[in-house]
C-alpha positions in Angstrom: -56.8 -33.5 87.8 -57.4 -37.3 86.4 -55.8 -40.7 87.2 -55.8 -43.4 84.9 -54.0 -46.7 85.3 -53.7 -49.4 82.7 -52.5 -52.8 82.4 -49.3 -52.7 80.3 -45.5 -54.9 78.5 -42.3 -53.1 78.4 -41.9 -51.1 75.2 -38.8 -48.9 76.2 -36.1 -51.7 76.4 -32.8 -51.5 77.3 -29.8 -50.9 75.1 -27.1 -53.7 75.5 -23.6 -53.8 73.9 -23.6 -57.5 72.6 -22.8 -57.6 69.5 -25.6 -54.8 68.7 -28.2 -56.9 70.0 -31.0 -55.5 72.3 -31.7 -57.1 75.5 -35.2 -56.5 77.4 -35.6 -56.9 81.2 -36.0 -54.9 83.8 -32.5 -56.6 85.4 -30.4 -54.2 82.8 -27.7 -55.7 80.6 -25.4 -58.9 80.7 -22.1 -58.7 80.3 -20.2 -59.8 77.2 -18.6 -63.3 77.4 -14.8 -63.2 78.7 -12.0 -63.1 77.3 -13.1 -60.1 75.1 -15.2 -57.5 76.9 -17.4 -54.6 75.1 -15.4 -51.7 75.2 -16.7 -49.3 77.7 -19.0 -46.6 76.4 -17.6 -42.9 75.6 -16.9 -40.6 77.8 -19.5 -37.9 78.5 -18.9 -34.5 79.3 -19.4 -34.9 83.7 -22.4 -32.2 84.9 -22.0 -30.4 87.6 -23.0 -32.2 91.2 -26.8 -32.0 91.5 -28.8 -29.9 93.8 -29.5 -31.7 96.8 -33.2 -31.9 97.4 -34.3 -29.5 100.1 -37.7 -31.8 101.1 -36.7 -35.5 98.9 -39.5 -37.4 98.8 -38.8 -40.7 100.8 -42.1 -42.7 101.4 -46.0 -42.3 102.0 -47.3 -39.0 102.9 -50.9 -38.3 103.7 -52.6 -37.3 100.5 -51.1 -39.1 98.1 -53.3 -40.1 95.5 -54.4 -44.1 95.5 -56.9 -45.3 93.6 -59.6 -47.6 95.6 -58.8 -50.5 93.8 -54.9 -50.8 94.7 -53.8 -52.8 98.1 -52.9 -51.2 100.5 -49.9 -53.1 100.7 -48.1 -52.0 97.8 -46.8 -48.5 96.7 -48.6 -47.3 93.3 -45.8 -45.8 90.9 -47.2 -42.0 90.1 -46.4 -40.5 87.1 -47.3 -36.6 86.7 -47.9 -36.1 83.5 -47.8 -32.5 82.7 -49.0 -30.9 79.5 -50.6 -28.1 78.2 -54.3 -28.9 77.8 -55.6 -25.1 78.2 -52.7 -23.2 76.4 -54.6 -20.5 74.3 -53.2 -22.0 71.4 -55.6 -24.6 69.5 -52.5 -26.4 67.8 -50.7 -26.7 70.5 -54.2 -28.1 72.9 -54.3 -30.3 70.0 -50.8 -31.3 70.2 -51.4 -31.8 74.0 -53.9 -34.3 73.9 -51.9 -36.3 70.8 -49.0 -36.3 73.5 -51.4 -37.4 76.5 -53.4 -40.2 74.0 -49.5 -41.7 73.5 -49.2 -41.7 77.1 -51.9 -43.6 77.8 -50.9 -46.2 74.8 -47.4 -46.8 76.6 -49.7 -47.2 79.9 -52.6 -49.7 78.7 -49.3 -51.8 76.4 -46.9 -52.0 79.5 -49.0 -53.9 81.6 -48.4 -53.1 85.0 -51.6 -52.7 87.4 -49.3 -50.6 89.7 -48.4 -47.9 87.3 -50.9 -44.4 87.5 -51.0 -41.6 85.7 -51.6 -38.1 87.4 -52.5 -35.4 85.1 -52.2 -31.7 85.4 -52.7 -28.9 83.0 -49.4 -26.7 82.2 -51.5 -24.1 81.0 -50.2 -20.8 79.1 -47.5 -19.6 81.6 -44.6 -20.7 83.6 -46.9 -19.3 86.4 -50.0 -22.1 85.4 -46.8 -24.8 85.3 -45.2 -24.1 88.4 -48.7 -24.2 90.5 -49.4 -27.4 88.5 -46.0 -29.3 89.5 -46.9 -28.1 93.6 -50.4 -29.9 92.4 -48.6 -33.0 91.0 -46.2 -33.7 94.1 -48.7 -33.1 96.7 -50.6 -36.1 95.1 -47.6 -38.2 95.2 -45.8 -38.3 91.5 -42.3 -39.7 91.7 -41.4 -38.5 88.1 -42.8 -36.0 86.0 -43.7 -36.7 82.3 -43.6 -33.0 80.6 -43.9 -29.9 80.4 -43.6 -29.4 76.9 -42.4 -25.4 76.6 -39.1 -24.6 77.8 -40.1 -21.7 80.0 -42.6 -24.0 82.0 -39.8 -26.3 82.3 -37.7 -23.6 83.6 -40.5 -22.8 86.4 -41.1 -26.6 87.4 -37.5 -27.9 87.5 -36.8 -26.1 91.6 -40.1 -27.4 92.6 -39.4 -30.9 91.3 -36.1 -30.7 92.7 -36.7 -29.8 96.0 -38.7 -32.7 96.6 -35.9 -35.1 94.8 -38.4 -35.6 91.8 -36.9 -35.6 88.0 -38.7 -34.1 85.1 -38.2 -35.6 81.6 -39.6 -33.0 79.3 -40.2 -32.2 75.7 -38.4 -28.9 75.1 -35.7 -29.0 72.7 -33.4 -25.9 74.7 -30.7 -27.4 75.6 -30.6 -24.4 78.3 -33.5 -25.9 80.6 -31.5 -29.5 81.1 -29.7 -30.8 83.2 -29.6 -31.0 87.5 -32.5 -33.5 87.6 -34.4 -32.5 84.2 -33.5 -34.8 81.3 -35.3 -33.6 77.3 -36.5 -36.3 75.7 -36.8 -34.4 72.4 -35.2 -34.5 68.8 -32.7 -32.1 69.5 -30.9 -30.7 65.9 -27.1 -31.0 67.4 -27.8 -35.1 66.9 -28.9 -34.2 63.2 -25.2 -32.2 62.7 -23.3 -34.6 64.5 -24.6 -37.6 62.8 -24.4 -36.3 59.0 -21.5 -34.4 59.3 -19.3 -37.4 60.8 -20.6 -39.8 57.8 -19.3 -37.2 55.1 -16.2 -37.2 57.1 -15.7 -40.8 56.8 -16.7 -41.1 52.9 -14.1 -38.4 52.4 -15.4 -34.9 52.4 -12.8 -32.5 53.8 -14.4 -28.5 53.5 -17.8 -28.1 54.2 -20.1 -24.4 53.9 -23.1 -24.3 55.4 -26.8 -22.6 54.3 -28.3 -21.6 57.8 -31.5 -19.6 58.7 -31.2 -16.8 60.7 -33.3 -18.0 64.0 -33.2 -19.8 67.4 -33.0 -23.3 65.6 -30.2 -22.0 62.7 -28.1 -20.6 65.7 -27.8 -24.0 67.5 -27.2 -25.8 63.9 -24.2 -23.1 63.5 -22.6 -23.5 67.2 -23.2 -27.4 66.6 -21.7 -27.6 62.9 -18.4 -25.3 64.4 -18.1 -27.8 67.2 -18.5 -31.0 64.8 -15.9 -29.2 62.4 -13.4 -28.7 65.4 -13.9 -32.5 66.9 -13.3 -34.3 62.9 -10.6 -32.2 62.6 -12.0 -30.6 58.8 -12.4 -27.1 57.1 -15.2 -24.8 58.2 -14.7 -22.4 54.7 -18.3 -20.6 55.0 -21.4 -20.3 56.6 -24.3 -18.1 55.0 -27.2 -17.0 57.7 -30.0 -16.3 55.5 -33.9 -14.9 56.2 -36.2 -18.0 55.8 -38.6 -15.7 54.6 -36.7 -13.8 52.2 -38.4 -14.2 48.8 -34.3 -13.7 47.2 -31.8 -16.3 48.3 -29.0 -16.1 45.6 -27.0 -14.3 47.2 -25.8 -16.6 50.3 -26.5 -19.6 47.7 -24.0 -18.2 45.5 -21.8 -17.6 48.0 -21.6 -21.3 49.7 -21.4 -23.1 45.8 -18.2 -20.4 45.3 -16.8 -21.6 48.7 -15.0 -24.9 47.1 -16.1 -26.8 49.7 -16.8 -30.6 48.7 -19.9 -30.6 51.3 -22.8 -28.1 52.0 -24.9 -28.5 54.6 -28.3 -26.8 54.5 -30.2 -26.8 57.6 -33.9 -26.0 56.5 -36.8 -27.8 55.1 -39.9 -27.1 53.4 -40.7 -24.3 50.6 -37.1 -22.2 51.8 -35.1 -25.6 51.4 -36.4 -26.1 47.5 -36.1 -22.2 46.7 -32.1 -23.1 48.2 -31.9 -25.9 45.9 -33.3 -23.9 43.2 -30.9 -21.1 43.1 -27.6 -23.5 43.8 -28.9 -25.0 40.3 -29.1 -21.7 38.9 -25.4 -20.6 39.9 -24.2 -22.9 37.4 -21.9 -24.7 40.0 -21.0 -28.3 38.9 -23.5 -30.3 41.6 -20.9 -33.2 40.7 -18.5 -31.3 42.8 -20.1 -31.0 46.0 -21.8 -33.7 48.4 -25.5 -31.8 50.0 -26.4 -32.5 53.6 -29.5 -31.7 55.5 -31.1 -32.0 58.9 -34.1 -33.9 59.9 -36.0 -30.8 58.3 -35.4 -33.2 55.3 -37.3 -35.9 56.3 -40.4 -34.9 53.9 -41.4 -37.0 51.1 -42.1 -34.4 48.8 -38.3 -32.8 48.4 -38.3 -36.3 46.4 -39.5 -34.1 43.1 -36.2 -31.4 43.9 -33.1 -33.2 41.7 -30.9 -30.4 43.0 -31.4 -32.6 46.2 -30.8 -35.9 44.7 -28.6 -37.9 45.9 -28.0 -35.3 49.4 -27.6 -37.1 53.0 -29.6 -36.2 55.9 -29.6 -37.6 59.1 -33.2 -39.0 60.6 -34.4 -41.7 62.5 -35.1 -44.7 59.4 -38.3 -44.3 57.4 -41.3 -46.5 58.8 -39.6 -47.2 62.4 -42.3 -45.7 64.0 -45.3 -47.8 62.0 -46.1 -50.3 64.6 -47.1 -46.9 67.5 -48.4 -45.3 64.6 -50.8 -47.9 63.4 -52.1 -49.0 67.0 -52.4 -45.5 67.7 -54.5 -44.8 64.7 -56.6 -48.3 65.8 -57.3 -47.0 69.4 -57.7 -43.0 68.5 -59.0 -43.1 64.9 -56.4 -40.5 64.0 -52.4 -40.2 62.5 -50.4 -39.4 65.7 -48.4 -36.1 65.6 -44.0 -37.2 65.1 -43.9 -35.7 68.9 -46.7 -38.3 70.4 -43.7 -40.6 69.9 -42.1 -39.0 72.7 -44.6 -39.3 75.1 -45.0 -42.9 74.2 -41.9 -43.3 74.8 -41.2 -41.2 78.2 -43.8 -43.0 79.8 -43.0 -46.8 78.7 -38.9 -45.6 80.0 -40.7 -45.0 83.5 -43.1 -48.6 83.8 -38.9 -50.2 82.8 -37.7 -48.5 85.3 -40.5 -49.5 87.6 -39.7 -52.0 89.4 -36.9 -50.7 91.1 -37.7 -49.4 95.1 -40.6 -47.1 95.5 -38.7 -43.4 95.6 -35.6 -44.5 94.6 -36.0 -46.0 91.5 -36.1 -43.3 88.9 -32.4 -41.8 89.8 -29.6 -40.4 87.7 -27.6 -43.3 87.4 -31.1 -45.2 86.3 -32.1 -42.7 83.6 -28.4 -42.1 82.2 -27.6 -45.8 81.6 -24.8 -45.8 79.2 -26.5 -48.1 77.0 -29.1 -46.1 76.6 -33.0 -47.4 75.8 -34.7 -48.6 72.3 -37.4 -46.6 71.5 -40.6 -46.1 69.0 -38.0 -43.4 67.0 -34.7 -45.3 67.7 -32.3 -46.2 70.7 -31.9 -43.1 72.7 -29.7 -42.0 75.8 -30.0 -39.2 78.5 -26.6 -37.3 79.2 -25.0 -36.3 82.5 -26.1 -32.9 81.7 -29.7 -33.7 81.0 -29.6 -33.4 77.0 -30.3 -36.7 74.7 -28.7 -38.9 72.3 -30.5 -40.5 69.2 -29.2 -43.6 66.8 -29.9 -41.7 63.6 -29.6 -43.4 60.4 -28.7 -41.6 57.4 -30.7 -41.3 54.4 -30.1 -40.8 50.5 -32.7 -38.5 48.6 -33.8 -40.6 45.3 -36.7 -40.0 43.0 -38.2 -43.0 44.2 -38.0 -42.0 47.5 -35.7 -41.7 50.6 -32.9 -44.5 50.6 -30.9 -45.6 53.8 -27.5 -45.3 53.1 -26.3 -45.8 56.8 -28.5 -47.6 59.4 -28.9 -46.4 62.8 -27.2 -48.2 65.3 -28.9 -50.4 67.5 -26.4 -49.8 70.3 -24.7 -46.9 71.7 -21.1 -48.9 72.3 -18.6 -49.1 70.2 -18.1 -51.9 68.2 -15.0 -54.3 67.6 -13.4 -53.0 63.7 
């Protein structure tokens, strides 16, 4: 185990809804100025009552970790910040540290002397994990940054909880969340919602859908069904496909025969241009139907595919993350991974929420604001249930380059029409 603390200035702010602006203070949101109040925010779907913690932790225990520096009169803010620094894998060891060096960034800009970082290794098991979160609360951690797999989440989350502890993690399954664990990921259902929603508003009534046959193309299926149901449109096909198949006429063929006036097509990379390939060589009148894609999209070099040209995908906006990215590159020499973002931002959400009272300050009602947060990627909001929110924008593929057709939104409330 290693502590660090650093001097730091808020970087996760608060959302407000005032006319879109964002408001930072750790005193939360003013209201709107009478006679007109913001409409409230929408309803989320209630999660069930959470577990109530067997052994909460409530104040100073013997143990706790305190670096000799800190007065003894205040209470040190402990963040456990659990990652996989061992796993087996060197990508993902690599990834760890990327994750740990954004942590550390947050720490050092926030500027809060109180603020320490506890680390501890999730290892290559749930097993590794599990003994790791004991090793994290026995030092004292109020919150715990990580773990980054979702079986290691699924092995801390009833350690953390008996002791009254919330986990913000980095898995995307949706499965591990909720009862006092809360996935600060990019989670795909916000890439369906988003895009699917905009082609609904400029018009498109049928959609078809090109999705792979894996863990990620299941959730984009369920998601697209649901997002069909809620905007009240036509679901006329959906085509599960092999991403490795070397063949792909046959379910392309099938969507650009569907009629629909939208086709969504929820895969990047070498499959997504062998896609777009064989919709060109169906013959089918491109003119007729709008393309959508994830965030799988969000690579610069589908700029070459004109089969693609002119499609909508839904991503956070090009060059939001520059500023981390460039001081992260000045303090570590290196191009942070698109995931360090999170960690960045995980750990700056916990020095805001700081200054609340020692054990009480990270609760549910504190992490689910409403209003959400602004963060390196976008604003961002944690669920009853424990899943996240992003303000997407939506983007335009041009030759030149990706054009925003649709900003994000800087607030999560609805605005006046």
């Amino acid at each position: 185990m290693t502590a660090a603390s650093f001097r730091f200035a808020r970087a996760v702010i608060r959302v407000c809804a005032i006319a879109g602006a964002l408001a930072i203070g750790a005193t939360g949101c003013m209201p709107p100025p009478p006679p007109k109040p913001a409409p409230p925010p929408p309803a989320a779907e209630q999660a069930p009552p959470p577990t109530t913690a067997g052994h909460p932790l409530t104040g100073e225990e013997p143990g706790f970790l305190r670096l000799p520096n800190m007065a003894q009169g205040r209470t040190p803010i402990r963040v456990g910040v659990l990652l996989p620094f061992s796993n087996g894998s060197a990508a993902t060891r690599a990834l760890a540290k990327s994750l740990m060096n954004a942590a550390q960034l947050a720490m050092f800009d926030a500027r809060n002397p109180d603020v320490l970082l506890i680390t501890a290794d999730e290892g290559s098991t749930p097993q590794d994990a599990a003994a790791a979160a004991r090793g994290l609360l026995a030092q004292g951690a109020e919150i715990i940054v990580g773990p980054l797999f979702a079986p290691s989440v699924t092995a801390v989350a009833p350690i953390a909880r008996d002791r009254g502890v919330p986990v913000v993690a980095f898995s995307t399954d949706r499965n591990v969340a909720g009862d006092g664990v809360y996935l600060l990921s990019f989670q795909p259902e916000n890439d369906v919602k988003r895009v699917v929603s905009y082609a609904v508003a400029h018009g498109h009534t049928t959609f078809a859908a090109l999705i792979p046959r894996t863990a990620y193309g299941d959730r984009i299926a369920s998601a697209l069904k649901a997002e069909a149901e809620a905007d009240k449109v036509q679901l006329a096909d959906i085509e599960r496909f092999d991403p490795g198949a070397a063949d792909l006429s046959g379910p392309a063929r099938a969507a650009a025969a569907s009629n629909a006036d939208a086709i969504l097509i929820a895969q990047g990379g070498t499959p997504l241009r062998g896609i777009a390939a064989m919709l060109g060589s169906t013959g089918a009148d491109r003119a007729r139907f709008k393309l959508l894609g994830t965030g799988l999209w969000d690579d610069k070099s589908l700029n070459k595919e004109t089969m693609l040209e002119g499609g909508w995908f839904a991503a956070p906006p090009p060059n939001v993350d520059e500023t981390f990215a460039a001081k992260y590159r000045a303090v570590f020499g290196t191009s942070p991974p698109q995931l360090a973002a999170l960690a960045y931002d995980a750990v700056s959400l916990v020095a805001l929420l700081a200054p609340g009272t020692p054990y009480h300050r990270f609760t549910a009602q504190a992490l689910t604001d409403p209003n959400g947060f602004a963060g390196v990627s976008g604003i961002f909001r944690f669920n009853p249930d424990g899943t996240s929110e992003r303000g997407l924008a939506i983007l335009s593929v041009e030759p030149d380059g990706f054009r925003i057709v649709d900003p994000a939104p800087r607030t999560f409330q609805a605005q006046p029409s």
